[in-house]
C-alpha angles and dihedrals in degrees: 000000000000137000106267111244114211126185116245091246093062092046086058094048118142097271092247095062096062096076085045086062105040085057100072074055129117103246097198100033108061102267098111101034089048080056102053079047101060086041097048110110091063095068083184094070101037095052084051100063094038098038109110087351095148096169102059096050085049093055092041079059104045091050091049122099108211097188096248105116136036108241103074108150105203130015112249125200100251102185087058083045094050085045088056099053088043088057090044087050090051086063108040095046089174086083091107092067089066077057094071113101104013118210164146087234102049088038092061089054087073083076147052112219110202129185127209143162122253086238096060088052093118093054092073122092116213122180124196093204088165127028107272104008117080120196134203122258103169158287137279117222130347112270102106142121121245124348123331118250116254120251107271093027107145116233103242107166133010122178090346088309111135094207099199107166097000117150116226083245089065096041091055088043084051097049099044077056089059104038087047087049101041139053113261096234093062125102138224130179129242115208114209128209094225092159139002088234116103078071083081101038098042117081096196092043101055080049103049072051092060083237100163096163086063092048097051092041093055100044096038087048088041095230083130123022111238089240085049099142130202150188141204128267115202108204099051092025091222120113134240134204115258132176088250122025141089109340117220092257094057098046087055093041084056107022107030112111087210135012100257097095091045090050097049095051105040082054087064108108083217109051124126112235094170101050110130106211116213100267122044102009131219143095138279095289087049081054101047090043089053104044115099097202121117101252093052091107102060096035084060088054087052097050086050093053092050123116093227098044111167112236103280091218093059115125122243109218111240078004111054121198134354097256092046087062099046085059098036103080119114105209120051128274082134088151092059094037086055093054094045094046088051096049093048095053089039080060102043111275110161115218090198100070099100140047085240115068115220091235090058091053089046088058105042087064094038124103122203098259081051090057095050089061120104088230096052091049092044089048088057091043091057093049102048081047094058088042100054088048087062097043078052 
């Protein structure tokens, strides 16, 4: 959206005025963050209106799609989302104290988790005070499961659902689906924001949130290792560390909305390149080759250039090798997919060890129009390349 153009009188307003304003201001559009823009030179202002603003961090939270669940209605830009908490944590320096005590427990605190049956949908009172985050304002009877939710706090998850975005209109569309398609006796969960904390307390989340500035403070002040690893669970969709899982580089080589948590970690004399999570297998360079985020690719080339680089022929469990996994992706990036093909064969990558040869796994998911592309053509060159040196 555009910058945000204020008159000079109301950039020489008396400093306590500032928050009184920000709040007729939608928390989740850019309005208030426009605002904070145009004000931005003077740090004093802006840390006026954001300091202890909880309510705004909470709703920057509940409108972010951290890529955990399936269900998100509409694509953010997360790196701009990410841009707009770090701003919130600048001014409101006391964001290190939520670190203390890091874990899965105190993270769940951030939430109310309530039970109901289908049948009792329409008891529940849900408000859309601001466009794509819907709020609890009550319930109507006695009949319920757990504690109820507090008034104002955001609706997070319903039925496994992470409903980051969603108008009230498409939640209640959501539930009449499931109350046509499911027994009314059955129950679902609702999962309620109650507090932007857990960002602080959960280590894959602040990372899915391309919070760089949690991550180094957990692991510098030794609250998380470094090689901590975790895994999903599913009921709360946060994640807990477990003694296999998902280590902290791979979540920030597949989850990450930007390279600053991938490059902190992979700097760290102790970090683990060759850990194989419990999934897919592999090691760093599987994880770089299957990640679809934009940075991939240089964080690949960091992995390479590494002095602890694991053995690029390695195979990565489901996934094979490395360069298996580069040609196995069903829909497109075949820009991408071409510079990291090329880097992994410029490095050493075999395309013999395995029974399955990579060019037949770059065909099986490729439709005809794929095949009409220059990368894709380029992709298949490369390989029969590497395939008649061999021969050779």
């Amino acid at each position: 959206m555009p910058r945000l153009l204020l008159p000079v009188s109301i950039q020489n307003l008396p400093l306590e005025l500032y928050p009184r304003i920000s709040a007729f201001l939608d928390f989740v559009g850019d309005d208030l963050s426009n605002f904070c823009k145009s004000l931005e030179p003077n740090r004093e202002v802006v840390d006026k209106i954001l300091c202890g603003n909880e309510d705004y961090l909470k709703h920057l939270v509940a409108s972010f799609d951290t890529g955990t669940l399936p269900g998100t209605a509409k694509a953010i830009d997360r790196p701009r989302e990410s841009a707009k908490i770090l701003r919130w944590m600048e001014s409101n320096p006391d964001w290190t104290d939520k670190c203390k005590g890091s874990s899965k427990e105190l993270a769940m605190k951030s939430f109310c988790t309530f039970g109901i049956c289908i049948s009792d949908f329409d008891k529940l009172d849900l408000h859309e005070h601001q466009p794509g985050v819907v709020s609890f304002r009550g319930y109507v009877g006695t009949d319920h499961t757990g504690d109820l939710p507090r008034e104002g706090d955001i609706l997070y998850v319903f039925a496994g659902l992470r409903v980051s975005g969603w108008s009230l209109e498409q939640v209640n569309t959501t539930l009449g689906e499931m109350e046509t398609h499911w027994s009314g006796k059955m129950k679902f969960p609702f999962v309620f924001l109650r507090d932007a904390n857990f960002i602080f307390r959960s280590p894959p989340v602040a990372i899915a949130m391309g919070l760089c500035l949690v991550i180094r403070h957990l692991v510098d002040n030794h609250i998380i290792g470094v090689n901590d690893r975790y895994t999903r669970t599913l009921s709360m969709f946060l994640m807990e560390p477990k003694a296999r899982g998902a280590s902290l580089l791979c979540l920030a080589a597949k989850r990450s909305p930007n390279i600053s948590c991938f490059d902190y970690l992979i700097s760290l004399p102790d970090i683990d390149l060759g850990h194989r999570d419990d999934h897919l297998g592999g090691s760093a360079l599987h994880w770089c080759v299957r990640s679809s985020e934009s940075f991939s690719l240089t964080a690949l080339k960091m992995v390479l250039e590494h002095p602890r680089v694991p053995d690029i022929n390695e195979m990565g469990g489901v996934g094979g090798s490395v360069l298996h996994l580069v040609c196995d992706r069903p829909h497109g990036q075949f820009e991408i997919r071409l510079a990291k093909l090329r880097l992994l064969l410029e490095s050493g990558a075999d395309p013999h060890v395995a029974d399955v040869s990579p060019i037949k796994v770059l065909y099986r998911h490729a439709t005809s129009s794929d095949q009409k592309t220059h990368e894709f053509k380029q992709m298949s060159t490369l390989l029969l390349r590497g395939k008649r040196k061999r021969c050779g």
